[in-house]
Residue frames as a rotation matrix with the C-alpha (Angstrom) as fourth column:
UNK 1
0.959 0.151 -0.238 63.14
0.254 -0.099 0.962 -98.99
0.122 -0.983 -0.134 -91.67
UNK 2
0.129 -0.965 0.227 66.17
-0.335 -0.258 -0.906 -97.05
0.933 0.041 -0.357 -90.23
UNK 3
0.777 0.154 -0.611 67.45
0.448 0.547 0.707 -98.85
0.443 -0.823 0.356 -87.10
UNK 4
0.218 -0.870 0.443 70.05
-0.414 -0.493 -0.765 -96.71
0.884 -0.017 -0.467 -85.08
UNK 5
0.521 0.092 -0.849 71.48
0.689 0.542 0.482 -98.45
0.504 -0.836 0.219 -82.02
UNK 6
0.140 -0.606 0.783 73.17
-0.473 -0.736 -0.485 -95.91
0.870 -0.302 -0.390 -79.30
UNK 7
0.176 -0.485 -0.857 75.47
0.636 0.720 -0.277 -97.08
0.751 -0.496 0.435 -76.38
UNK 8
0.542 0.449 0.710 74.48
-0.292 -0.691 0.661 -95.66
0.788 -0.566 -0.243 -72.80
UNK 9
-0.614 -0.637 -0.467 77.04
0.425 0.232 -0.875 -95.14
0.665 -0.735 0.129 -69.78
UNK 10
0.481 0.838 0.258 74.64
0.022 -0.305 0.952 -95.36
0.876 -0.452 -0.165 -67.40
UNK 11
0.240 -0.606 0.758 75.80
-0.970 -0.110 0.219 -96.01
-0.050 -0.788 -0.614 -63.37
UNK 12
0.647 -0.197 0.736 76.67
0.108 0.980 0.167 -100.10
-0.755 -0.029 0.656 -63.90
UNK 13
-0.305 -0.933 0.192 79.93
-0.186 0.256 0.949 -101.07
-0.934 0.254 -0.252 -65.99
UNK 14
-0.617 -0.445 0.649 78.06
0.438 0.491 0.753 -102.01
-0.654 0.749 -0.108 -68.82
UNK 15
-0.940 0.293 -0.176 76.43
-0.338 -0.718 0.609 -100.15
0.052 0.632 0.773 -71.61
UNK 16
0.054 0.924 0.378 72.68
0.435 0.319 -0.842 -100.01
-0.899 0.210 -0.384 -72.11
UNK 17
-0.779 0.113 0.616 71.53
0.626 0.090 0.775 -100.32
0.032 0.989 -0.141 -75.58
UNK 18
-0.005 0.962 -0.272 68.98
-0.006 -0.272 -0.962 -98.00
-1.000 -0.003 0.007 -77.00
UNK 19
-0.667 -0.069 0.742 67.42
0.553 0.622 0.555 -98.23
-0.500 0.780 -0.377 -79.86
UNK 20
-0.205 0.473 -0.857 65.77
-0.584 -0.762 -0.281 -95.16
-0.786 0.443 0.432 -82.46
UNK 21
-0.287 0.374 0.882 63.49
0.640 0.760 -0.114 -97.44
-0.713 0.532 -0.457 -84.86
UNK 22
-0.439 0.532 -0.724 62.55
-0.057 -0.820 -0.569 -94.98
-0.897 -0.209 0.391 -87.47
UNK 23
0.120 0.603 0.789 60.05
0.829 0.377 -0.414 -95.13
-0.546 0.704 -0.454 -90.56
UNK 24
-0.915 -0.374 -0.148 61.41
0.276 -0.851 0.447 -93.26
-0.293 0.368 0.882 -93.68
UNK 25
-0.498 0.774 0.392 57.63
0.497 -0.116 0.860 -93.04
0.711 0.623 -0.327 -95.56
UNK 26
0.558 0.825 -0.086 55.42
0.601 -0.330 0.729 -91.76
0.573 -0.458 -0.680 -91.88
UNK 27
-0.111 -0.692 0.713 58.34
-0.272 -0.669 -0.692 -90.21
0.956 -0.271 -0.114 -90.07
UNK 28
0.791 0.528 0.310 57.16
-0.510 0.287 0.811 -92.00
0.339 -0.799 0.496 -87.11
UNK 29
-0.303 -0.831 0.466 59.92
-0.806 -0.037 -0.590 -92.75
0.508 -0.555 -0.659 -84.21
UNK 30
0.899 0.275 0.340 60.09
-0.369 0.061 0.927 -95.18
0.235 -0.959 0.157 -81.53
UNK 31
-0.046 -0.994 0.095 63.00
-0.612 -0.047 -0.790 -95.28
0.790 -0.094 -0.606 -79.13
UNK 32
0.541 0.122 -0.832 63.31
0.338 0.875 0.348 -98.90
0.770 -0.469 0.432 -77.00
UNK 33
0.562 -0.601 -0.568 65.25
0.763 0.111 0.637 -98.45
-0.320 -0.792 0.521 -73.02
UNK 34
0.144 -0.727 0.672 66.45
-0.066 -0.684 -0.726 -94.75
0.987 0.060 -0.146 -73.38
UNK 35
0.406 -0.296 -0.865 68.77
0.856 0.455 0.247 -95.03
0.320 -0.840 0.438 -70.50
UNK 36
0.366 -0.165 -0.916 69.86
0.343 -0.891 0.298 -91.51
-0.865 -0.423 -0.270 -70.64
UNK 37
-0.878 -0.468 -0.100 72.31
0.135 -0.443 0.886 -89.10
-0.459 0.765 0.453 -73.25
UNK 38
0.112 0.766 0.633 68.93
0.846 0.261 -0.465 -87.72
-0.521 0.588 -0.619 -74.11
UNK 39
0.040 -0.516 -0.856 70.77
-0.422 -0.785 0.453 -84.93
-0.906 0.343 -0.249 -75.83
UNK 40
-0.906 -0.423 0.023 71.93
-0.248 0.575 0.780 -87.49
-0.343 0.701 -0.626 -78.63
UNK 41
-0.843 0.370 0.390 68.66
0.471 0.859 0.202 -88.96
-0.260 0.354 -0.898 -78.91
UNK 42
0.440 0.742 -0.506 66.51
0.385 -0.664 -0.641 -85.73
-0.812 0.087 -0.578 -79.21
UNK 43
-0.619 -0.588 -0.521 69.46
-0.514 -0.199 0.834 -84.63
-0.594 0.784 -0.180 -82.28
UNK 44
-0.996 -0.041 0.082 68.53
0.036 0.646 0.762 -87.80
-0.084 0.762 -0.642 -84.01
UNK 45
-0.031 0.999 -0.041 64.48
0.856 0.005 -0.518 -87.52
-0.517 -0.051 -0.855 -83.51
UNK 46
0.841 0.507 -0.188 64.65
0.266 -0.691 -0.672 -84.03
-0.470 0.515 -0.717 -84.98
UNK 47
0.117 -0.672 -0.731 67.78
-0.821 -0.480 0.310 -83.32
-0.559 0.564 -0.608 -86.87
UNK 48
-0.884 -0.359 0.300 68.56
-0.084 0.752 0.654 -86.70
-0.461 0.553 -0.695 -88.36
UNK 49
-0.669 0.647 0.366 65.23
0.730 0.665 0.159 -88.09
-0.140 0.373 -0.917 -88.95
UNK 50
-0.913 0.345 0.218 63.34
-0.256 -0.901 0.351 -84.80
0.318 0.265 0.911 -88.68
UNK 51
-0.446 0.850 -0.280 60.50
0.304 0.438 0.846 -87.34
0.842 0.292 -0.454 -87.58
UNK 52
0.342 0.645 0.684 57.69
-0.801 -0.181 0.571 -87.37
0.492 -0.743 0.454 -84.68
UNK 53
-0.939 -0.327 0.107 58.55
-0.335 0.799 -0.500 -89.85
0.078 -0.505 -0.859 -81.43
UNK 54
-0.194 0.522 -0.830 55.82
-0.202 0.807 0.555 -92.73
0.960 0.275 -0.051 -81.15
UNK 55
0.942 0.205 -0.266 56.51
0.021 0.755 0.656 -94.66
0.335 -0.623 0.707 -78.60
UNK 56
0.002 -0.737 0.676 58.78
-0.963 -0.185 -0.198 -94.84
0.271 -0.650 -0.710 -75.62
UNK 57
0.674 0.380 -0.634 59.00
-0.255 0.925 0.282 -98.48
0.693 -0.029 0.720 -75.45
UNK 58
-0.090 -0.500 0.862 60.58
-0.996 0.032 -0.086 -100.21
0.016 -0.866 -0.500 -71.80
UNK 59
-0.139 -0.183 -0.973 61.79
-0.343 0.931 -0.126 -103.69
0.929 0.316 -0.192 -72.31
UNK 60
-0.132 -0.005 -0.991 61.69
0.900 0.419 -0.122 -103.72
0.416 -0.908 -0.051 -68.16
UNK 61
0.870 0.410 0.274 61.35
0.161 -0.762 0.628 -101.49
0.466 -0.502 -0.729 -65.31
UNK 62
0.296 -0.824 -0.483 65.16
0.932 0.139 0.333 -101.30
-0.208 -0.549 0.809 -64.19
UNK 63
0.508 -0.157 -0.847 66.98
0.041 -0.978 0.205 -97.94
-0.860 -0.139 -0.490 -63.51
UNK 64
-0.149 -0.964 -0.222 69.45
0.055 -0.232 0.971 -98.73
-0.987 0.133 0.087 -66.30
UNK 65
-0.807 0.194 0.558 67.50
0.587 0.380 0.715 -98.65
-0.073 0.904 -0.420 -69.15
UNK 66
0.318 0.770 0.553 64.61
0.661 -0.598 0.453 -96.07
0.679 0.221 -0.700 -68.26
UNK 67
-0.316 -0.800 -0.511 66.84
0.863 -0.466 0.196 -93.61
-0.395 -0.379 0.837 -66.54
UNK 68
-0.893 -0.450 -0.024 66.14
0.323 -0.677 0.661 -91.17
-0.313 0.583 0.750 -69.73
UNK 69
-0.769 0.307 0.560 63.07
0.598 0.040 0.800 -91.39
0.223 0.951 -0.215 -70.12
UNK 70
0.189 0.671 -0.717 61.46
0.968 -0.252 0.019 -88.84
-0.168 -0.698 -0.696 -68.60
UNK 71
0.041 -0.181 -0.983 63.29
-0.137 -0.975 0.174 -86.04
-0.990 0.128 -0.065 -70.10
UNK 72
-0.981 -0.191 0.029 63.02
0.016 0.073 0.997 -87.33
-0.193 0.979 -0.068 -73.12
UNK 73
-0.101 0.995 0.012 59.18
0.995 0.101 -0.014 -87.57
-0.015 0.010 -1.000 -73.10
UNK 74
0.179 0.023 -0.984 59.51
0.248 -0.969 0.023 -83.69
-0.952 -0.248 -0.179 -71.74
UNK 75
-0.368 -0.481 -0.796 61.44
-0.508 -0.612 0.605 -83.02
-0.779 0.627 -0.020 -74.92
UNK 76
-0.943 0.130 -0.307 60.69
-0.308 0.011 0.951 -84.92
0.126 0.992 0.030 -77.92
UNK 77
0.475 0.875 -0.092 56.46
-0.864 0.445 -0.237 -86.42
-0.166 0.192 0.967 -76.67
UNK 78
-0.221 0.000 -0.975 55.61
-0.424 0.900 0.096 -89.92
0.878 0.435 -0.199 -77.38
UNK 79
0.678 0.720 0.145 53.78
-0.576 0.399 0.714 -92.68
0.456 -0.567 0.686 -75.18
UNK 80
-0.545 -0.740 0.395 55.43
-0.826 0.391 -0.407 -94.71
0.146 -0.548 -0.824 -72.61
UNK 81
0.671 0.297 -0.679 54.62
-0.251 0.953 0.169 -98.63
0.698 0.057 0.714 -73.01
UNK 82
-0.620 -0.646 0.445 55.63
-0.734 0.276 -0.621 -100.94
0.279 -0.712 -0.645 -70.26
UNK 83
-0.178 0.790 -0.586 54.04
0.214 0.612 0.761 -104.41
0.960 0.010 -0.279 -69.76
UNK 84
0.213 0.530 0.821 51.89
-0.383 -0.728 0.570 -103.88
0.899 -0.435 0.048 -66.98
UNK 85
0.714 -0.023 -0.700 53.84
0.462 0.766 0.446 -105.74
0.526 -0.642 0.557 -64.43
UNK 86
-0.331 -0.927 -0.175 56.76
0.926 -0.283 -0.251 -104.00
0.183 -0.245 0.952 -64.20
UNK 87
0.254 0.475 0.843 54.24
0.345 -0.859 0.380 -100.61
0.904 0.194 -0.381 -64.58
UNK 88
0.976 0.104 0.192 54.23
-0.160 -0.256 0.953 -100.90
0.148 -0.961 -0.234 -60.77
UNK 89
0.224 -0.885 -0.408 58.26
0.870 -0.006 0.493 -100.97
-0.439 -0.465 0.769 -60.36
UNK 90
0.104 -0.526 0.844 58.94
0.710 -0.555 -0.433 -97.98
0.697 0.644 0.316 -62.41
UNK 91
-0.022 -0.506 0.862 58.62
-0.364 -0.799 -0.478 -96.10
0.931 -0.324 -0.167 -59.16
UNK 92
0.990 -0.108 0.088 59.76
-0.034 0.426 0.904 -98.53
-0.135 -0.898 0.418 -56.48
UNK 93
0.636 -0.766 -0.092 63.14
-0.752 -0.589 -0.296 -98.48
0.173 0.257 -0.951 -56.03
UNK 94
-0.333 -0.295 0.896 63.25
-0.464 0.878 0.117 -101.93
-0.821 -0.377 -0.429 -54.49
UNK 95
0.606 0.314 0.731 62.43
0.453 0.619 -0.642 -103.11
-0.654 0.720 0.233 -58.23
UNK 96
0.999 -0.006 -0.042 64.14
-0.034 -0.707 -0.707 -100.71
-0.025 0.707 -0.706 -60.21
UNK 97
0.449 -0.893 -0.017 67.26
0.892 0.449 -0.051 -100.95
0.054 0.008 0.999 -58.56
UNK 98
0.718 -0.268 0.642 67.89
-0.088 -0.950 -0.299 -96.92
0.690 0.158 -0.706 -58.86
UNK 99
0.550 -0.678 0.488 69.83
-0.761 -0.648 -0.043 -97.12
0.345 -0.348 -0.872 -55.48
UNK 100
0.826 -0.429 0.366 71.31
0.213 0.839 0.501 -100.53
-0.522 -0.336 0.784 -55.83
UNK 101
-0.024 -0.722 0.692 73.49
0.997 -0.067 -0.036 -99.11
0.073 0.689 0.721 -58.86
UNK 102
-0.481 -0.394 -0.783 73.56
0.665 -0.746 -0.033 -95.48
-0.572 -0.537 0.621 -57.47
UNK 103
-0.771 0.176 0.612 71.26
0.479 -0.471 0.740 -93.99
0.419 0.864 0.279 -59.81
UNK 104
-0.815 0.239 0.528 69.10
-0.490 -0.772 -0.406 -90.81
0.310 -0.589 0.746 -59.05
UNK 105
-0.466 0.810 0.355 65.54
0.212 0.492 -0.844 -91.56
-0.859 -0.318 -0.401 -57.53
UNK 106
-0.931 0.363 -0.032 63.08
-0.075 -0.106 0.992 -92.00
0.357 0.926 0.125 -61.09
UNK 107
-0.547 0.835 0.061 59.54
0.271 0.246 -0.931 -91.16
-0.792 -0.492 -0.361 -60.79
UNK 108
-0.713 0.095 -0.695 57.73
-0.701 -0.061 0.711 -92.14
0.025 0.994 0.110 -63.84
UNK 109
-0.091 0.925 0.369 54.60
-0.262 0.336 -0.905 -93.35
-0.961 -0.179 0.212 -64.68
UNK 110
-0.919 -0.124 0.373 53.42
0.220 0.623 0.750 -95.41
-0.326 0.772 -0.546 -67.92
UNK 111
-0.591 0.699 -0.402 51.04
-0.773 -0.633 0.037 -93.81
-0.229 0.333 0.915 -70.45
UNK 112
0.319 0.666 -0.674 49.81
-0.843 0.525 0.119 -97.81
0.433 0.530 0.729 -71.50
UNK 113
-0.375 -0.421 0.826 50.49
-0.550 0.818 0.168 -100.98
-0.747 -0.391 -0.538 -70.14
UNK 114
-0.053 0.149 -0.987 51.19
-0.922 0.373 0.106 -103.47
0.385 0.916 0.117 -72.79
UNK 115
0.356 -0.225 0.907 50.72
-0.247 0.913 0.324 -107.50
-0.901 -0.339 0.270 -72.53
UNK 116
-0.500 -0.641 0.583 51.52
0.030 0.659 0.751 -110.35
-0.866 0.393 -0.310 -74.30
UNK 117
-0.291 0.433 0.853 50.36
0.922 0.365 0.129 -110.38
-0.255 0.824 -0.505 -77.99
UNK 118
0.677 0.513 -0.528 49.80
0.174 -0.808 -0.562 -106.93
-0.715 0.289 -0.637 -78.68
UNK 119
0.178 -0.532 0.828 50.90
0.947 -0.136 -0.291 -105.32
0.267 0.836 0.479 -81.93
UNK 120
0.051 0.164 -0.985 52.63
0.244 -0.958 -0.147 -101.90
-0.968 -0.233 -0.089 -82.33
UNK 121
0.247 -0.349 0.904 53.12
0.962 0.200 -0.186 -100.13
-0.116 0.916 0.385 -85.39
UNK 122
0.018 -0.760 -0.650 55.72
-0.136 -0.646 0.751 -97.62
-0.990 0.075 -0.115 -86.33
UNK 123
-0.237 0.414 -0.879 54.33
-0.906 -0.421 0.045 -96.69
-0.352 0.807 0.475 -90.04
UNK 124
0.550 0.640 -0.536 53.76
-0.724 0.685 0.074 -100.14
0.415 0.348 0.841 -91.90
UNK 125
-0.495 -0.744 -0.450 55.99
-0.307 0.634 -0.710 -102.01
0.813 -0.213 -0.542 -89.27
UNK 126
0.801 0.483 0.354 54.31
-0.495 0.200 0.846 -104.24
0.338 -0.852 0.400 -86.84
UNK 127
-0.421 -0.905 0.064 55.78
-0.618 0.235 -0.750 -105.19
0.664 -0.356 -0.658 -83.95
UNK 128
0.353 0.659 -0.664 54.61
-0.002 0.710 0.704 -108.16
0.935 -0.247 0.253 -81.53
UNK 129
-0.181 -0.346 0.921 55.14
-0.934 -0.233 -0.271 -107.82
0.308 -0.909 -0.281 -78.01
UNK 130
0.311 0.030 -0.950 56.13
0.160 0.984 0.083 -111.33
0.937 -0.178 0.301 -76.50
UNK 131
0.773 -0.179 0.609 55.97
-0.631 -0.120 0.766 -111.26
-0.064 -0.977 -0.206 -72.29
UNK 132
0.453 -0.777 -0.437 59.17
0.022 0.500 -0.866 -112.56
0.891 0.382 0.244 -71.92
UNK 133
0.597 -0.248 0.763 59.83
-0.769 -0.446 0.458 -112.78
0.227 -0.860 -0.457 -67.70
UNK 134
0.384 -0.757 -0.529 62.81
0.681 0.619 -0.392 -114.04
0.624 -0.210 0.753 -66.03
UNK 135
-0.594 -0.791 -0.146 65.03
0.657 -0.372 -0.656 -111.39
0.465 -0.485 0.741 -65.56
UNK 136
-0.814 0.581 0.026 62.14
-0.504 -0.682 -0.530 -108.92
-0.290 -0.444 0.848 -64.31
UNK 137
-0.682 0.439 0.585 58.73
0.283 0.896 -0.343 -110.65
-0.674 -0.069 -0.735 -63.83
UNK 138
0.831 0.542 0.125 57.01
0.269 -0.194 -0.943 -108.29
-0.487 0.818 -0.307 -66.68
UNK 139
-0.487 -0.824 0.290 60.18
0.070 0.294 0.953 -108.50
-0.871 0.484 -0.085 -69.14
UNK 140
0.511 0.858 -0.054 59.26
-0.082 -0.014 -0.997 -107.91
-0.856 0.514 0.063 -72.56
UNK 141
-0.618 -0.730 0.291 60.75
0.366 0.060 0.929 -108.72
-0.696 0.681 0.230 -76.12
UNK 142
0.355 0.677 -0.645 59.63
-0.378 -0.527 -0.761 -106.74
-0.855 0.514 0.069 -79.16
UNK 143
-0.252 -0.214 0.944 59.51
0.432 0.847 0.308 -109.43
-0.866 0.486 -0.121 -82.29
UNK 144
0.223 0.447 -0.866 59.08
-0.695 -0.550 -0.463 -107.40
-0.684 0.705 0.188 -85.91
UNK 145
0.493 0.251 0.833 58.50
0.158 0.916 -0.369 -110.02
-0.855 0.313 0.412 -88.68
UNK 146
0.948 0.009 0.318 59.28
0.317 -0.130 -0.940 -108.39
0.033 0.991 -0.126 -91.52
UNK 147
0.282 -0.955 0.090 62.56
-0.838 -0.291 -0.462 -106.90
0.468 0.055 -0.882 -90.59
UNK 148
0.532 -0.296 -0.793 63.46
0.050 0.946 -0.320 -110.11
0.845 0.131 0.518 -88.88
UNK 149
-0.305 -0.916 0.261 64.47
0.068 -0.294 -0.953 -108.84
0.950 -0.273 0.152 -85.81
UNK 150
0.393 0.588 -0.707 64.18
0.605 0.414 0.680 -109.02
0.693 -0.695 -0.193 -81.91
UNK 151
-0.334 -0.458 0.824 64.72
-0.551 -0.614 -0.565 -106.51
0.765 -0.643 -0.047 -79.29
UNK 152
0.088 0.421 -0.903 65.09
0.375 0.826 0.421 -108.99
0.923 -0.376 -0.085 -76.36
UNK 153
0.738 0.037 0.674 65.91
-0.603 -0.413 0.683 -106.33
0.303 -0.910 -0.282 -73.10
UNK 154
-0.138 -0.920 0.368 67.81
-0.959 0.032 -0.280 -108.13
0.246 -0.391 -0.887 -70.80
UNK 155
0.752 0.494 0.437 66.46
-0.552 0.834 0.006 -111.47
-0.361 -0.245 0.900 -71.52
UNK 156
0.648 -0.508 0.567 69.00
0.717 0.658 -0.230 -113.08
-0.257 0.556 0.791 -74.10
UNK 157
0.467 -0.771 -0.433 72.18
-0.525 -0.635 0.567 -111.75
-0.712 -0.037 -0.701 -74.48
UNK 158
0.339 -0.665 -0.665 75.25
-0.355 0.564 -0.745 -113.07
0.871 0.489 -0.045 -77.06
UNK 159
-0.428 -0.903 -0.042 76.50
-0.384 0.223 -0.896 -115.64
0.818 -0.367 -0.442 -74.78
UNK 160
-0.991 0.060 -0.118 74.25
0.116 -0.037 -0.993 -115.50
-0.063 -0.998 0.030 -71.93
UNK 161
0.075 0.971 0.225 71.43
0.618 -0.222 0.754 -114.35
0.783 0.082 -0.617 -70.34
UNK 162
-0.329 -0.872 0.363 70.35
0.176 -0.434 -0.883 -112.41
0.928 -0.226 0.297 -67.68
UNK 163
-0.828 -0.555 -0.084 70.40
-0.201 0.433 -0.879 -112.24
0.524 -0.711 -0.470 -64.18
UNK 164
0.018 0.769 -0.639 67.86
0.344 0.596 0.726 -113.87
0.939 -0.233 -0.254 -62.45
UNK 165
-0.181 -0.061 -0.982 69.19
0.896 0.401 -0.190 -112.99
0.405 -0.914 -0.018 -58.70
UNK 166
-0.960 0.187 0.210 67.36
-0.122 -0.950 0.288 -109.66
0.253 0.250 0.934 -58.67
UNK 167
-0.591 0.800 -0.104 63.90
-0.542 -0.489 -0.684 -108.49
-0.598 -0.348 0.722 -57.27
UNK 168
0.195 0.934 -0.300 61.08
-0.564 -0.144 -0.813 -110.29
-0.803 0.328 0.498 -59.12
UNK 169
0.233 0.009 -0.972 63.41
-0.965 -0.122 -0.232 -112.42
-0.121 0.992 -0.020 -61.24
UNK 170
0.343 0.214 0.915 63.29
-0.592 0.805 0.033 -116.07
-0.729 -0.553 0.403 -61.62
UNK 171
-0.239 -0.965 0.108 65.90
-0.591 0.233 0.772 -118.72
-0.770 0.121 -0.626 -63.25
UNK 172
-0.387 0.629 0.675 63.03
0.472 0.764 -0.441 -120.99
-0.792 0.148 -0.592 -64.20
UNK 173
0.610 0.773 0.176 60.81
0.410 -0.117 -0.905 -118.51
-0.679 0.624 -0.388 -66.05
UNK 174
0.065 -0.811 -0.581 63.87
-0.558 -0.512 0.653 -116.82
-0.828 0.282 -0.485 -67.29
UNK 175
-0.765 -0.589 0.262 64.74
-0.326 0.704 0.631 -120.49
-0.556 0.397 -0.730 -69.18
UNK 176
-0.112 0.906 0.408 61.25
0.657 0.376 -0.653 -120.98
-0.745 0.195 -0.638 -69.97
UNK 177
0.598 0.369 -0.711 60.93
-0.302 -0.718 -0.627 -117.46
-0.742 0.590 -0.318 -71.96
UNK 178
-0.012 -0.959 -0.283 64.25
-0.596 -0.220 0.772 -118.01
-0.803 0.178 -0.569 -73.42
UNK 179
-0.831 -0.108 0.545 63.74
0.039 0.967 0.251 -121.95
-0.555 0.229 -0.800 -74.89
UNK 180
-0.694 0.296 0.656 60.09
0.655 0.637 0.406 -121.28
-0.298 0.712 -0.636 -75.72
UNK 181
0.611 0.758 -0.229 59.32
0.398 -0.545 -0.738 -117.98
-0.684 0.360 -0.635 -76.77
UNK 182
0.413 -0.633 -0.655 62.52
-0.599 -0.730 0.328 -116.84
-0.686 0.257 -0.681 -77.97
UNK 183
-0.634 -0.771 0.065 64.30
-0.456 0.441 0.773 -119.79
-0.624 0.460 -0.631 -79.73
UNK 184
-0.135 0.609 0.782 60.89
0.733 0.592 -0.335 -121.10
-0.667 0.528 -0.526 -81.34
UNK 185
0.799 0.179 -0.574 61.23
-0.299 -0.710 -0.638 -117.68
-0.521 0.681 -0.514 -83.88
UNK 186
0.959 -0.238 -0.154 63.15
-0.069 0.332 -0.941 -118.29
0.275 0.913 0.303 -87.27
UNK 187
0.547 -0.834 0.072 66.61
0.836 0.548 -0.004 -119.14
-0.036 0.062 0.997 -87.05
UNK 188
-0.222 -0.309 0.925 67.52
0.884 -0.464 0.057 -116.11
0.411 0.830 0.376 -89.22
UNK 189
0.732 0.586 0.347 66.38
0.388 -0.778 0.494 -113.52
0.560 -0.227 -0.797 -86.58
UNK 190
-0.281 -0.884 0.374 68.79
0.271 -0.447 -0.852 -111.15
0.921 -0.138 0.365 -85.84
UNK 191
0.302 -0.113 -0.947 68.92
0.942 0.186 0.279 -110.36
0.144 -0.976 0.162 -81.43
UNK 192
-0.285 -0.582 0.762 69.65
0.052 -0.803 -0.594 -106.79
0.957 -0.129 0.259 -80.49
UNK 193
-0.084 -0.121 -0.989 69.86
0.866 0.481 -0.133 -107.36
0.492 -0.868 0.065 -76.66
UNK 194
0.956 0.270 0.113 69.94
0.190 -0.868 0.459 -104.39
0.222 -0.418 -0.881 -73.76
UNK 195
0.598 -0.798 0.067 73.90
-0.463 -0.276 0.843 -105.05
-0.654 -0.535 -0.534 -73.18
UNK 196
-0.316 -0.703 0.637 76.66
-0.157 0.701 0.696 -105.94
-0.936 0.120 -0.331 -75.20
UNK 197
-0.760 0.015 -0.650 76.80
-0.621 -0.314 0.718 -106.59
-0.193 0.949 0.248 -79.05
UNK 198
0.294 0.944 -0.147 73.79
-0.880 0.207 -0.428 -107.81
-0.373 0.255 0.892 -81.24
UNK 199
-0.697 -0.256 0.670 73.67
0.085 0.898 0.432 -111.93
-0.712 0.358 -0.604 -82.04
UNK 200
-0.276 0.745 -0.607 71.44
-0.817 0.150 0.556 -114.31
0.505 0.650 0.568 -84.35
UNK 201
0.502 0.716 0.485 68.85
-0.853 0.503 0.139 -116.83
-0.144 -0.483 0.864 -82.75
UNK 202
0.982 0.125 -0.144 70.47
-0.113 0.990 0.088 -119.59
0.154 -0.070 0.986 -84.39
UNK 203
-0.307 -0.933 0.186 74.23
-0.262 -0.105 -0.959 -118.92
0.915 -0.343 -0.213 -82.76
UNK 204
-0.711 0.005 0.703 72.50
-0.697 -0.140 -0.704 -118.81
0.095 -0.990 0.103 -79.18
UNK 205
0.872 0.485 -0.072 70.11
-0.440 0.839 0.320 -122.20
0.215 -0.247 0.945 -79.75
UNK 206
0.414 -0.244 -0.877 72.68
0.159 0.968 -0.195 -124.98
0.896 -0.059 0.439 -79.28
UNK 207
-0.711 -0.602 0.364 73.69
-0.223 -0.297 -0.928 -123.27
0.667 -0.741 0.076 -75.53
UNK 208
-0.044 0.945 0.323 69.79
-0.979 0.023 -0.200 -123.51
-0.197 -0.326 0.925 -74.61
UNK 209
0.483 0.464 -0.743 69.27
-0.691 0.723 0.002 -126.93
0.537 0.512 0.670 -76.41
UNK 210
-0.630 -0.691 -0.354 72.37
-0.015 0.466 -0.885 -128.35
0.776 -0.552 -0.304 -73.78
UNK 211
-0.815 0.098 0.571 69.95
-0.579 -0.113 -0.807 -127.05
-0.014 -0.989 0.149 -70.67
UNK 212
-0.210 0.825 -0.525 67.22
-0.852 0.110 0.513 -128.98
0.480 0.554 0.680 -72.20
UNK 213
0.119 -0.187 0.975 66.07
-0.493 0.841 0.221 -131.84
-0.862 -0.507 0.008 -70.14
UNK 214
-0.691 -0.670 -0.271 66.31
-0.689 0.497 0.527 -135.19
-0.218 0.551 -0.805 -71.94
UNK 215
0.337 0.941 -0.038 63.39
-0.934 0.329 -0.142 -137.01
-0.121 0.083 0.989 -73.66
UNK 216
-0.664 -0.651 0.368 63.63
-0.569 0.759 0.316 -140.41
-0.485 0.001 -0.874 -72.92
């Protein structure tokens, strides 16, 4: 697996992550929250990797993070996945947020709605889709065993999490995804978040394990 990570100035102060997953053996693509610069990311689909695009995978339904994808679908193909909660914000704008952070109106539509437990695969690489709501109430992390890694959206951050005080997002389920879907995967699993640099699961337990009530 070739993992490329690309930093998006979107309209909000802080970069969105995207992510070009690509499989050297099928040539098979998939690119996680293109947030835009689909110029860069249509190069690397056919000039770097030379490969085919897969999957358009949406960790949420916020403006900063699916911004791009619509011209990028135009240009390079590939399915749009989006658990099937958020399906229905991708064109509300009171969910999305487009004109809370000044971003054009987005009208986009999901080719699948994904849930919890489904697999994808991107040649012999499965990925596990874990429903993962807080920060948007269909949130999704994408868990790949073998490479040890987690694309967590804007659920788990280095340091943090994220925000909760947003349309559809809730502090509770937020802490709930966080504690026991996210921190119950190996130690050794590397985080690549939607903002801000990539962690490892077991750096960002002993902040979670503090909010923990107390078994008496």
């Amino acid at each position: 697996m070739v993992l490329k990570e690309l930093k998006i100035q979107t309209w909000i102060t802080l970069k969105t992550n995207c992510y070009v997953i690509f499989d050297e053996k099928t040539k098979e693509i998939m690119v996680i929250d293109p947030a835009g610069d689909v110029d860069q990311i249509e190069d690397l689909i056919k000039n770097v990797f030379e490969g085919k695009l897969k999957y358009i995978y949406l960790t949420h339904c916020h403006a900063d993070h699916i911004a791009g994808v619509t011209e990028l679908k135009n240009r390079c193909g590939g399915k749009v996945l989006i658990h099937r909660i958020d399906a229905e914000g991708l064109n509300n704008p009171e969910i999305n947020l487009s004109p809370y952070i000044g971003a054009p109106e987005i009208e986009l539509e999901a080719d699948s709605r994904i849930d919890d437990g489904d697999l994808l695969h991107i040649g012999n690489l499965e990925f596990n889709v874990i429903h993962t709501p807080g920060h948007t109430a269909g949130s999704t992390s994408l868990y790949c065993k073998k490479e040890n890694i987690l694309f967590s959206g804007d659920t788990i951050f280095a340091g943090s999490w994220g925000r909760t005080d947003l349309p559809t997002s809730s502090r509770e389920q937020i802490m709930d995804s966080i504690i026991n879907k996210i921190l119950v995967l190996p130690d050794e699993t590397f985080i690549y978040p939607g903002h801000g640099k990539a962690t490892m699961l077991k750096d960002e337990k002993p902040i979670y394990l503090e909010l923990k009530p107390k078994e008496w």
